[in-house]
C-alpha positions in Angstrom: 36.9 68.6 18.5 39.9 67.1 17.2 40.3 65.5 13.4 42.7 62.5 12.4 45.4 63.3 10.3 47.6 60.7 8.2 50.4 61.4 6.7 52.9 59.2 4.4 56.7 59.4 3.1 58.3 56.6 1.2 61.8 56.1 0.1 62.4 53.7 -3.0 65.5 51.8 -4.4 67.1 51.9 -0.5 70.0 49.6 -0.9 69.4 47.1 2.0 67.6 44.3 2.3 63.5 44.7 3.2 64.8 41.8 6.0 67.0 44.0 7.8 65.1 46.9 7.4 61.8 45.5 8.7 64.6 44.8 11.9 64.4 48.4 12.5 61.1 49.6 12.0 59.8 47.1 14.3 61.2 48.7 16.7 59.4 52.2 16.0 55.5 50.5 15.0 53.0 52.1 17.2 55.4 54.5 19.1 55.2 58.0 19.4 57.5 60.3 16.8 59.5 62.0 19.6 60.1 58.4 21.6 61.1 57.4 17.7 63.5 59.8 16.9 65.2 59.0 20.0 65.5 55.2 19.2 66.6 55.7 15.6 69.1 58.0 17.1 70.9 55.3 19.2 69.8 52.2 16.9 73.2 50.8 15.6 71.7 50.3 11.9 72.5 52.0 8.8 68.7 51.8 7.6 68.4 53.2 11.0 69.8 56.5 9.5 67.2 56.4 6.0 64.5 55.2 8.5 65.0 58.6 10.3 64.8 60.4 7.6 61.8 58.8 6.3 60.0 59.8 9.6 61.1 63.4 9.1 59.2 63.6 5.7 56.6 62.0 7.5 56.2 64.3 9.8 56.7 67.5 7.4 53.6 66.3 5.2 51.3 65.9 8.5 52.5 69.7 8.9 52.5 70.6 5.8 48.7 69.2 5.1 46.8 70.5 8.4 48.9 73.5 9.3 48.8 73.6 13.0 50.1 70.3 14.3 51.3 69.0 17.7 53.8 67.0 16.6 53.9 65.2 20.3 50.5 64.0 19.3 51.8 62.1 16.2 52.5 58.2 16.1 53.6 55.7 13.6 50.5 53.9 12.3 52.3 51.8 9.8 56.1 51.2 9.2 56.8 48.6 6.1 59.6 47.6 4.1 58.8 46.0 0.9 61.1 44.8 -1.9 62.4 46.9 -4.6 64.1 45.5 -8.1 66.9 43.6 -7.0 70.8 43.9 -8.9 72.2 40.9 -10.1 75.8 40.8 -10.1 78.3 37.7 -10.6 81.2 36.1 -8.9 83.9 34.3 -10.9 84.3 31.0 -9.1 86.9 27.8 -10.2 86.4 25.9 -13.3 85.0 28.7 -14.8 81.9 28.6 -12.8 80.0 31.8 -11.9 78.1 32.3 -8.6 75.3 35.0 -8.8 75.5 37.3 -6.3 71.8 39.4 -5.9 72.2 42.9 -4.0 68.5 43.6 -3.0 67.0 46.9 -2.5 63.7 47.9 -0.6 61.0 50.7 -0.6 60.1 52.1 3.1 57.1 53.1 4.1 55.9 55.4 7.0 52.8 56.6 7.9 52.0 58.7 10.9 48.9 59.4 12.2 47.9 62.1 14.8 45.1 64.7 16.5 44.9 67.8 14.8 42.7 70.4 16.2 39.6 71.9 14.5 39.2 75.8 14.9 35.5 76.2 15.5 33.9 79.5 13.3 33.4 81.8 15.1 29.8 82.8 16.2 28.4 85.5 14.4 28.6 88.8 16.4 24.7 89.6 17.9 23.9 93.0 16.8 21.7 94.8 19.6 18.5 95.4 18.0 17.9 98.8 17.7 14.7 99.8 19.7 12.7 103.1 19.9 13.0 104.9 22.6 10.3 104.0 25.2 8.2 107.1 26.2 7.4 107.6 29.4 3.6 108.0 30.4 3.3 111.6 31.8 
């Protein structure tokens, strides 16, 4: 018998934009986290490199909570990018105009979700009754 286990990691205040980010985890939704590693690996993003990270936390709470994982049994069950605060900066333009310039940031969010076995308890050991000897009829 086998239990589901979930497991989340988030990263805050990543400076990209939640638009590009959500890019790259919809490329990893669904998939399993060894077939993710590999895609992140050779995805030519920079959130691609947080992203992986992200999954590795991911991955080391599902260990960390059950114990005993098969990690080839994990999968991403949700990947989101939301937005964080965003900075707002300004550009000097002519006739002393200024042009805002807004740097936003996102919060990423992985969960992984996987099979982890359930040791049965072990039976009780029978004890062999204890009987009196038989006597034979003479």
């Amino acid at each position: 018998m086998e239990t589901k286990v979930e497991a989340k990691a988030i990263a805050k205040y990543v400076r990209v934009t939640p638009r590009k980010a959500n890019q790259v985890l919809q490329l990893i939704r669904g998939k399993r986290v060894d077939l993710v590693t590999e895609i992140l690996d050779f995805t030519p993003k920079h959130v691609a490199k947080v992203i992986g990270k992200v999954l590795k936390s991911a991955v080391a709470n599902a260990v960390a909570m059950e114990g005993k994982i098969n990690i080839e049994h994990l999968h991403v069950k949700e990947a989101v990018a939301g937005a964080g605060p965003s900075l707002k900066r300004f550009l000097p333009r002519a006739q002393g105009r200024a042009t805002p310039i807004i740097k936003r940031t996102s919060h990423i969010t992985i969960i992984v979700e996987g099979e982890a076995p359930v040791e049965e308890a072990a039976a009780p050991a029978r004890r062999a009754r204890h009987r009196a000897p038989v006597k034979e009829a003479t």
